[in-house]
N, C-alpha and C positions, 0 to 999 in steps of 0.2 A: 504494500500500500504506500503512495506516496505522500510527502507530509504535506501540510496545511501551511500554505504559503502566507504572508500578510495575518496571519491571526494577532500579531503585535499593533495591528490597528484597534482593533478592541481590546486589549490587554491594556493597553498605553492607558486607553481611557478608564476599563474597569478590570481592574488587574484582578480581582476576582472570578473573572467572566471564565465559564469552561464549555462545550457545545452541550453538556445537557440541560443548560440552560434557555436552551431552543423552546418557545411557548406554543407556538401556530407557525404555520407555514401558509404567506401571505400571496404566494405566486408558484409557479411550476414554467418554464418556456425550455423546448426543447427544439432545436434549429441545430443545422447541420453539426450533429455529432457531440452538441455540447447542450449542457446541461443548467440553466440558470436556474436558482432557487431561492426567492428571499424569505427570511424567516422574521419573525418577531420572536423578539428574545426580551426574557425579564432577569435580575438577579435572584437566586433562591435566597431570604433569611432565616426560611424554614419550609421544609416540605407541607406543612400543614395550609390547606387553603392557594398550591401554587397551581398555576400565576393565578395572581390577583388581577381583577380588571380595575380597581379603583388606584394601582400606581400605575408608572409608567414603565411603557415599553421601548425600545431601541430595535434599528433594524439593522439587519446581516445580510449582505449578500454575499451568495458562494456560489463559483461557478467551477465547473466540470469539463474538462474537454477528453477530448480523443473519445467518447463513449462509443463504443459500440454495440453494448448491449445493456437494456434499460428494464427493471421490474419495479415497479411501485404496485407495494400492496397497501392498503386502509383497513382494517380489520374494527370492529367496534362499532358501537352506535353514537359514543358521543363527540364532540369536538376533536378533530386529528388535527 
């Protein structure tokens, strides 16, 4: 797997930030071979009641190239 390029853009700002932080995922765009995903992401201060809607949230974009092969699965009934 190759590593996570630019993550120090977010770190810089919330040096706590790790990707399971990841709340919603606000887009999906797939065009030739690559992969754009932006997320909304919240800081955890505890698992209990995350994410909150009443703070705020920040957004991540991550992109993907050379794909060749693509599976998204959603499993569940409530918010993915």
């Amino acid at each position: 797997m190759k590593k996570i390029i630019n993550s120090e853009k977010i770190t810089n700002i919330y040096s706590d930030w790790k990707p399971s932080d990841i709340a919603f995922i606000k887009s999906l765009e797939w065009s030739n071979y690559n992969l754009l995903i932006i997320f909304y992401c919240q800081l955890r201060e505890n698992i209990s009641g995350w994410p909150d809607s009443s703070k705020n949230f920040f957004e991540v974009s991550a992109t993907f190239k050379s794909i060749s092969s693509l599976k998204i699965d959603f499993n569940g009934s409530g918010l993915h």
